[in-house]
C-alpha positions as CSV (number, residue, x, y, z in Angstrom):
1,X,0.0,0.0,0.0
2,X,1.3,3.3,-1.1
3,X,1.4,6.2,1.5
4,X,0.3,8.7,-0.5
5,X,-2.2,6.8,-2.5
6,X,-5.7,7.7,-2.7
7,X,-8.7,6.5,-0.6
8,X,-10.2,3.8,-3.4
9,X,-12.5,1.9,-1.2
10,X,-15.0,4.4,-0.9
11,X,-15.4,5.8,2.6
12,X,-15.2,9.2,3.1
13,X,-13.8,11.0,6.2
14,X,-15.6,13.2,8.3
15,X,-12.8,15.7,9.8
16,X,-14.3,18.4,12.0
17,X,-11.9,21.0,11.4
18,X,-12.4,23.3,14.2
19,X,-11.8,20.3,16.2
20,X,-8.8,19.6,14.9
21,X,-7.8,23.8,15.1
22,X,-8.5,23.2,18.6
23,X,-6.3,20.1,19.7
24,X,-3.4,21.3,17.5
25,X,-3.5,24.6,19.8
26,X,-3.7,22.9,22.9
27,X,-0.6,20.6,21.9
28,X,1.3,23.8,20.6
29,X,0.6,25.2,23.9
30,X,1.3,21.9,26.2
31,X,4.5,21.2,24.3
32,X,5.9,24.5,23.7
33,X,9.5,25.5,25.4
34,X,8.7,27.2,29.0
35,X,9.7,30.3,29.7
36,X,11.8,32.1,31.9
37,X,10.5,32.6,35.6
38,X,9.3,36.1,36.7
39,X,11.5,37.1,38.9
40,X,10.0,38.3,42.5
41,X,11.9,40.3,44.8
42,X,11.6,39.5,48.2
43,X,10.2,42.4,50.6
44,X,12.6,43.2,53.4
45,X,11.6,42.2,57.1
46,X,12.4,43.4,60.3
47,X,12.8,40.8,63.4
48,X,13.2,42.2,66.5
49,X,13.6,39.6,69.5
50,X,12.0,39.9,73.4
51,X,13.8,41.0,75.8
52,X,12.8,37.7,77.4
53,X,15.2,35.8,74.7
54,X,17.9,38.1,75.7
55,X,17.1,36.8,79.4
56,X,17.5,33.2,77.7
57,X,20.1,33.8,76.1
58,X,22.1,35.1,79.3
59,X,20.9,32.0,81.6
60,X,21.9,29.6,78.7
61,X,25.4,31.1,79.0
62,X,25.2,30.8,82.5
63,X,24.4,27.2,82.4
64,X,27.1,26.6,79.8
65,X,30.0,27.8,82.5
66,X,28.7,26.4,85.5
67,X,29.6,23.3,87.3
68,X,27.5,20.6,87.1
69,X,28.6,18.7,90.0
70,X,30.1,19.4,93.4
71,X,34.0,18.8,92.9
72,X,34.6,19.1,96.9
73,X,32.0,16.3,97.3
74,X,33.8,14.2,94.3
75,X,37.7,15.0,95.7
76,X,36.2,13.9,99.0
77,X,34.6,10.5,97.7
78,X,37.9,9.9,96.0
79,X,39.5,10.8,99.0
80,X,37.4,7.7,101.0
81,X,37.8,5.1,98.6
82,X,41.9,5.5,98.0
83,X,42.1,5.2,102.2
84,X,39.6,2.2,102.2
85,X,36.7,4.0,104.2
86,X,34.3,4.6,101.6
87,X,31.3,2.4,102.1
88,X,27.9,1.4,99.8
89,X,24.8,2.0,101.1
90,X,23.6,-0.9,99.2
91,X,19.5,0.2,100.4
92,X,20.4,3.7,99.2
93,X,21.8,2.2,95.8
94,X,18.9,-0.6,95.2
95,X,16.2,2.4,95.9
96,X,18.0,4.7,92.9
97,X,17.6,2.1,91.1
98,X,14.0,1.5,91.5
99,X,13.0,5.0,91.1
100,X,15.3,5.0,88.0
101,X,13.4,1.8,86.9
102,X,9.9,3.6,87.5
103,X,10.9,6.7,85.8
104,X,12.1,4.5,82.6
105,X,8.8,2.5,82.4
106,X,6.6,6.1,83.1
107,X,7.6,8.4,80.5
108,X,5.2,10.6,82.4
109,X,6.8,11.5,85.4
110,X,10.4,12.2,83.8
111,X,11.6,15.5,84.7
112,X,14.2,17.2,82.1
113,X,16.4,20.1,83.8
């Protein structure tokens, strides 16, 4: 069969032309290269903070330098057990442990510093 060859058995088509206008536009329009963005400048803000963050800010630094444990109490404990007269509560030590144990298990009741 010939490409170009004529329609020979009779039928005729019906090609609605508008139609066709229509659907060539659309593709000309969905296939068509995109073009550059717009470009949007951004409008200039102002941010001004509390004076309550500057109050945060100054107790975080605070926190940041100070000691978190007492280091006569540690020299002290070191102290005891180097001359053999440091001794285990073993009560005191099982009850931490409990309440450690119960804290674990109840997310609730934690309390974060």
């Amino acid at each position: 069969m010939k490409i170009n060859a004529p329609n020979t058995n009779g039928l005729a088509l019906n090609v609605d032309k508008a139609n066709t206008a229509k659907l060539e536009a659309e593709a000309a329009i969905k296939f068509a290269k995109p073009q550059a963005e717009p470009t949007v400048t951004a409008a200039k803000e102002n941010v001004s903070l509390s004076t309550m963050s500057a109050q945060l800010r100054s107790l975080e630094d605070k926190i940041a330098t100070a000691n978190v444990f007492d280091a006569k109490k540690v020299d002290a404990i070191k102290s005891a057990i180097t001359k053999g007269q440091f001794k285990v509560d073993s009560e005191k030590v099982a009850d931490g442990l409990i309440e450690t144990v119960k804290d674990l298990l109840n997310p609730q009741n934690r309390q974060y510093p």
